[in-house]
N, CA, C and O atoms as a GROMACS GRO file, in nm:
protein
  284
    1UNK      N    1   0.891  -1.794  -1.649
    1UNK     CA    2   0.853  -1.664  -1.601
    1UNK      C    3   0.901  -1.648  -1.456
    1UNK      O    4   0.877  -1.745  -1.384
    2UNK      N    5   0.955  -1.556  -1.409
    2UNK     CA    6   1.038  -1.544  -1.319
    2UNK      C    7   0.919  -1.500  -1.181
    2UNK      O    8   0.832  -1.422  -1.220
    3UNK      N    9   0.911  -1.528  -1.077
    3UNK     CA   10   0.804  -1.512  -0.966
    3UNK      C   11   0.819  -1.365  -0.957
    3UNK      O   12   0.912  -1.290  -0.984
    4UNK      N   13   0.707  -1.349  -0.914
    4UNK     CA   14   0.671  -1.192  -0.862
    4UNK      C   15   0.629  -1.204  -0.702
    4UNK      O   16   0.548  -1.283  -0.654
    5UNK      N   17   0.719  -1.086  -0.624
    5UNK     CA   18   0.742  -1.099  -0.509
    5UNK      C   19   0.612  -1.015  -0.439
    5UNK      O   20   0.648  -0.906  -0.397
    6UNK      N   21   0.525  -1.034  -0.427
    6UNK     CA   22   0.408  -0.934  -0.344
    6UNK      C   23   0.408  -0.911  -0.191
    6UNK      O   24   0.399  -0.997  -0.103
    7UNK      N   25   0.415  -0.834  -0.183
    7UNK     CA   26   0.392  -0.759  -0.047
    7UNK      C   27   0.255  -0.668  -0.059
    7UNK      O   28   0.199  -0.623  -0.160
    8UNK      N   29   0.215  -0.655   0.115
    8UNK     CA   30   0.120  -0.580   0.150
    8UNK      C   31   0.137  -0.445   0.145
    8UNK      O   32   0.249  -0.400   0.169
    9UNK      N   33   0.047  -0.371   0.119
    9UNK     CA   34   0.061  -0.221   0.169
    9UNK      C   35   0.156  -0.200   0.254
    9UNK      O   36   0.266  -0.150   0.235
   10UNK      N   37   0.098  -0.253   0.373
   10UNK     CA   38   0.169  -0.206   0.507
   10UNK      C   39   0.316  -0.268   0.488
   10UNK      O   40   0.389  -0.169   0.488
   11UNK      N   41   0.391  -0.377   0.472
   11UNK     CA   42   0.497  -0.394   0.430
   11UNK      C   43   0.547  -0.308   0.307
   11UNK      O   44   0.667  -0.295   0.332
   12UNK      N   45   0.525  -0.252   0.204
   12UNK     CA   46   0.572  -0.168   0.110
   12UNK      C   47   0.584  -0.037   0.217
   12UNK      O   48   0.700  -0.027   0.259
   13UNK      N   49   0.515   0.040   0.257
   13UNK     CA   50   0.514   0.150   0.339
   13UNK      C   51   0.618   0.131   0.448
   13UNK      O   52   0.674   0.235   0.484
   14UNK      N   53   0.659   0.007   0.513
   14UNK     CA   54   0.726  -0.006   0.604
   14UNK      C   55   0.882  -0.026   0.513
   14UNK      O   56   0.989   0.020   0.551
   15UNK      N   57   0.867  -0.078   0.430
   15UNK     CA   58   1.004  -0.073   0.310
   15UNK      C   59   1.042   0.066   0.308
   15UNK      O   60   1.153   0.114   0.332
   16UNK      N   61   0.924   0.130   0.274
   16UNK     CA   62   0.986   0.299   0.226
   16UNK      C   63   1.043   0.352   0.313
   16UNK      O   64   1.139   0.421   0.279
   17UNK      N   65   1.017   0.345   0.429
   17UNK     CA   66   1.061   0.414   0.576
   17UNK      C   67   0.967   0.466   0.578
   17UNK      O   68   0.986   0.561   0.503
   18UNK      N   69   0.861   0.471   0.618
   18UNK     CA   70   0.761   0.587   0.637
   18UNK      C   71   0.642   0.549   0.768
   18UNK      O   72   0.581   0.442   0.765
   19UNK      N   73   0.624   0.634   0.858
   19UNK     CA   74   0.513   0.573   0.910
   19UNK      C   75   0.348   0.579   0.871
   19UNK      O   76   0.310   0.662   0.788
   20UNK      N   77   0.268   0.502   0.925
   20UNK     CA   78   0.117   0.548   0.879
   20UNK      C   79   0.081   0.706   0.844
   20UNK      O   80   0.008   0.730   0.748
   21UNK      N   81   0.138   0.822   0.933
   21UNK     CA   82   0.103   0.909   0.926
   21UNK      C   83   0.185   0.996   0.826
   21UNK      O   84   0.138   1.083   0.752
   22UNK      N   85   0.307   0.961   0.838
   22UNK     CA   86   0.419   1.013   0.696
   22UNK      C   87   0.358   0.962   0.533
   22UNK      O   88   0.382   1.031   0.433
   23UNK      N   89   0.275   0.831   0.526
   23UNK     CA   90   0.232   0.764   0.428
   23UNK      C   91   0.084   0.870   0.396
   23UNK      O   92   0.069   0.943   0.297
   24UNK      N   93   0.027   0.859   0.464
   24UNK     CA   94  -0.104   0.922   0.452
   24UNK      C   95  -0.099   1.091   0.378
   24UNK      O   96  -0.153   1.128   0.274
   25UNK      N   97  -0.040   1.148   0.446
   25UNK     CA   98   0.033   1.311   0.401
   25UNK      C   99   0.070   1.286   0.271
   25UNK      O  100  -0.004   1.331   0.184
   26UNK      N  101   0.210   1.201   0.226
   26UNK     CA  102   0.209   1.200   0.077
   26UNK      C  103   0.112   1.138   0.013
   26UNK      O  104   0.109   1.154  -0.109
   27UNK      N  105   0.006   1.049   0.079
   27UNK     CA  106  -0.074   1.017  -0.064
   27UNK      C  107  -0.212   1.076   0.008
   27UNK      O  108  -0.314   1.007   0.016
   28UNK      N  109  -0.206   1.180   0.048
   28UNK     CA  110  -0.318   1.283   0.062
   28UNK      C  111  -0.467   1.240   0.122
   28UNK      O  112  -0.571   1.293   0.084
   29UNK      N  113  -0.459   1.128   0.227
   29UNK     CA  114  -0.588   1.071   0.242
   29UNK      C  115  -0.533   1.073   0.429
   29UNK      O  116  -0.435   1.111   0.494
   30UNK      N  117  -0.650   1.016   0.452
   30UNK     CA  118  -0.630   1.068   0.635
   30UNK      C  119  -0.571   0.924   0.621
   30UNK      O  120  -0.579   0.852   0.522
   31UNK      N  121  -0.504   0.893   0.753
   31UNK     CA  122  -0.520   0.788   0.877
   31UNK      C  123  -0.579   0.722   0.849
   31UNK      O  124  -0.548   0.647   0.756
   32UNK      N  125  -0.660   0.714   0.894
   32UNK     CA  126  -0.771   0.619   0.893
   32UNK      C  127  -0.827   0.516   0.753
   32UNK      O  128  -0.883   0.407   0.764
   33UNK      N  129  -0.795   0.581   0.638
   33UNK     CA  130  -0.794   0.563   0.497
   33UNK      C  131  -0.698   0.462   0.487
   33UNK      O  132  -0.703   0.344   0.455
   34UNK      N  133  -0.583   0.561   0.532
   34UNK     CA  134  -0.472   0.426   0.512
   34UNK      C  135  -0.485   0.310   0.561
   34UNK      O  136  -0.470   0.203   0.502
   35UNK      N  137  -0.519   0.332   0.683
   35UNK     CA  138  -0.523   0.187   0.810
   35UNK      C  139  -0.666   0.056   0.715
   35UNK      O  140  -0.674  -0.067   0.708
   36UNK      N  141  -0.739   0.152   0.670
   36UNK     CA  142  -0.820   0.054   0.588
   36UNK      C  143  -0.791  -0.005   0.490
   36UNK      O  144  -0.848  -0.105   0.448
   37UNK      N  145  -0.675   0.064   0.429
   37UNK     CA  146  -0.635  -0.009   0.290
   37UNK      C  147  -0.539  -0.063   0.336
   37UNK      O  148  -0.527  -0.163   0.266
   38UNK      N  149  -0.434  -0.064   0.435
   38UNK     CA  150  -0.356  -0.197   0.490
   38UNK      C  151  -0.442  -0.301   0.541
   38UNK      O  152  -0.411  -0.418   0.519
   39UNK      N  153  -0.534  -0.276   0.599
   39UNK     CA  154  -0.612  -0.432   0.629
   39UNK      C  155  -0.710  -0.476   0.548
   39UNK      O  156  -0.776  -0.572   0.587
   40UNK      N  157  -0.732  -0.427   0.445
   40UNK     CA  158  -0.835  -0.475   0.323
   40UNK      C  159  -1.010  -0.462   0.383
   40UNK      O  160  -1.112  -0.527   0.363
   41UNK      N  161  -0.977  -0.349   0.460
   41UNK     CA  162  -1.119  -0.328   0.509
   41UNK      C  163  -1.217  -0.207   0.381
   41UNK      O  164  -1.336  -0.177   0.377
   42UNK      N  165  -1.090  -0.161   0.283
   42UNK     CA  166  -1.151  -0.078   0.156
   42UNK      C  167  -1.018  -0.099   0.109
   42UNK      O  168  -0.924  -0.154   0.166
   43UNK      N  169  -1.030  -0.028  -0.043
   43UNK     CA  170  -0.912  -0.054  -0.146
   43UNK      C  171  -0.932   0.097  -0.188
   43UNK      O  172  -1.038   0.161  -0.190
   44UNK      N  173  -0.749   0.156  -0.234
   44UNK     CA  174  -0.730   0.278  -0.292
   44UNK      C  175  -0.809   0.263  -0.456
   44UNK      O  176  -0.849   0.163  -0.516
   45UNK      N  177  -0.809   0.413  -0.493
   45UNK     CA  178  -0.888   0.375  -0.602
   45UNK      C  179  -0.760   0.361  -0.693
   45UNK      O  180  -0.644   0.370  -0.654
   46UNK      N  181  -0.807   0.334  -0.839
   46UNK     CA  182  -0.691   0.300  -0.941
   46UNK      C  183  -0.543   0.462  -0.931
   46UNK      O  184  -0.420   0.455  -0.938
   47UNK      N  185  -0.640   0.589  -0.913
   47UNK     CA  186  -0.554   0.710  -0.904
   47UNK      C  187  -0.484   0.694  -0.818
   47UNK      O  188  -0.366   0.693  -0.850
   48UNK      N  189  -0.509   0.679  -0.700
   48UNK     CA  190  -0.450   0.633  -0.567
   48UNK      C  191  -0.354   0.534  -0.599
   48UNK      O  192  -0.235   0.565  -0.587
   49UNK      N  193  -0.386   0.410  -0.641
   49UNK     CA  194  -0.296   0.324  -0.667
   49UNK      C  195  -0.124   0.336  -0.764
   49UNK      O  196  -0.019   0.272  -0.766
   50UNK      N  197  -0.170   0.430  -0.820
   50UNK     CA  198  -0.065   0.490  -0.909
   50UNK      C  199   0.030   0.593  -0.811
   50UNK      O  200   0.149   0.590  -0.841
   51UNK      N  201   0.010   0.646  -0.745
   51UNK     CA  202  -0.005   0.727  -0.653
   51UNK      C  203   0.141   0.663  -0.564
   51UNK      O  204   0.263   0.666  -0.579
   52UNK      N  205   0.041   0.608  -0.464
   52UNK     CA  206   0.136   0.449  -0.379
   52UNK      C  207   0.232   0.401  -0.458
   52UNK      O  208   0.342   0.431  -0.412
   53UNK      N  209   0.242   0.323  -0.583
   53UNK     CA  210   0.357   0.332  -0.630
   53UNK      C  211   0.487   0.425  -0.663
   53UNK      O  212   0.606   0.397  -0.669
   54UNK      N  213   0.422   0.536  -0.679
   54UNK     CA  214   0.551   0.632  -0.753
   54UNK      C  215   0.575   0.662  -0.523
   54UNK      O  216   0.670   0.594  -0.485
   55UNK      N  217   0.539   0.704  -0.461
   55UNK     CA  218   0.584   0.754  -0.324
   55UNK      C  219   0.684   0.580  -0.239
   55UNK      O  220   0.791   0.576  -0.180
   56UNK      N  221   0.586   0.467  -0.273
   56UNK     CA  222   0.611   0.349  -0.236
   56UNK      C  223   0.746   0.325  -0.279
   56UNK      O  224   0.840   0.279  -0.214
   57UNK      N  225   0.741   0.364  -0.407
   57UNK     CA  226   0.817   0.315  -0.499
   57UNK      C  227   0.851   0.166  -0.545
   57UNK      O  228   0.963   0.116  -0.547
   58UNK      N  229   0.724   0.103  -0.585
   58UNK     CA  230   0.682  -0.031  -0.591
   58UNK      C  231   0.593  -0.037  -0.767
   58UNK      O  232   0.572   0.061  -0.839
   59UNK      N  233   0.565  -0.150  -0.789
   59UNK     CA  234   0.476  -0.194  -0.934
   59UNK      C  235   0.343  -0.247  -0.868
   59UNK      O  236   0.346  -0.313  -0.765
   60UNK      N  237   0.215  -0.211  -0.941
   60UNK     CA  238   0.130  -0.191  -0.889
   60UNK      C  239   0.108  -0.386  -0.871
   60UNK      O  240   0.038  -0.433  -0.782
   61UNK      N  241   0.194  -0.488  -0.989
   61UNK     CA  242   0.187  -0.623  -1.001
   61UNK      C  243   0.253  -0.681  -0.833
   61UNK      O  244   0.220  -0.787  -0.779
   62UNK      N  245   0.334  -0.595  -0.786
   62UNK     CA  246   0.405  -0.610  -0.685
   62UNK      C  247   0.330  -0.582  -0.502
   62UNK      O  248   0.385  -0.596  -0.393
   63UNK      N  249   0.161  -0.528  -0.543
   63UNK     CA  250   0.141  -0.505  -0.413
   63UNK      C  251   0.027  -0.676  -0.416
   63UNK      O  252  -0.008  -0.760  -0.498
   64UNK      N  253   0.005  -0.646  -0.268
   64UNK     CA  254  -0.076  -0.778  -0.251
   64UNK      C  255  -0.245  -0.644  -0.165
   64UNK      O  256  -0.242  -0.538  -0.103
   65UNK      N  257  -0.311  -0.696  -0.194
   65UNK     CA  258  -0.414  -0.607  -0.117
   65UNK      C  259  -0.461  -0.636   0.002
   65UNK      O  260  -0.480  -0.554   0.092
   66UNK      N  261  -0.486  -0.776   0.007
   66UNK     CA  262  -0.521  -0.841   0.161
   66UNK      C  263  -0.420  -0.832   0.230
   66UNK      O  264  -0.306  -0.807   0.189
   67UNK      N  265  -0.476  -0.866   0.417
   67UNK     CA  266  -0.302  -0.824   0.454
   67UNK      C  267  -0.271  -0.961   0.476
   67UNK      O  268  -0.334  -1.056   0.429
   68UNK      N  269  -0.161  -0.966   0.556
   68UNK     CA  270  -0.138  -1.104   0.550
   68UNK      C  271  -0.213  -1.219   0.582
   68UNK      O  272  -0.193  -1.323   0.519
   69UNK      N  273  -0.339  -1.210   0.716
   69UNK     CA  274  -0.395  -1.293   0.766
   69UNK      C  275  -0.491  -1.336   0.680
   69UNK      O  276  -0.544  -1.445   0.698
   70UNK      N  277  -0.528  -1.253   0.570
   70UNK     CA  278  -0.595  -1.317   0.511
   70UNK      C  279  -0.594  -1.437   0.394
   70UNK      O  280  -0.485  -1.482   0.360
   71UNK      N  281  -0.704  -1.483   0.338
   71UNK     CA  282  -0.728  -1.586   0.309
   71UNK      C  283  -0.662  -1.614   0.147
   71UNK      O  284  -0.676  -1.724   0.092
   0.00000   0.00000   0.00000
């Protein structure tokens, strides 16, 4: 089975070209929303998550949720 490459939010968003505030606008949630779901301080819901992929343009197997420092 071939590895699956995971990245964070914030690295997928930074892939797309987009900044926090360009990210937030297409997936319709403030700032602040976002900044929580890059540091795993809350998680998008499953709609959301579908969401982030099609704008990300990523597989939902492909995100990691914690950010990096974590455990």
């Amino acid at each position: 089975m071939a590895n699956v490459v995971k990245l964070t939010l914030e690295a997928w968003r930074v892939n797309a070209g987009l900044t926090q505030k360009e990210a937030s606008k297409l997936l319709k949630v403030s700032n602040t929303t976002l900044c929580n779901w890059e540091t795993g301080k809350s998680h998008p819901s499953s709609r959301k998550i579908d969401l982030i992929c099609k704008v990300y343009g990523c597989h939902y197997d492909n995100i990691k949720f914690l950010p990096n420092n974590s455990l």
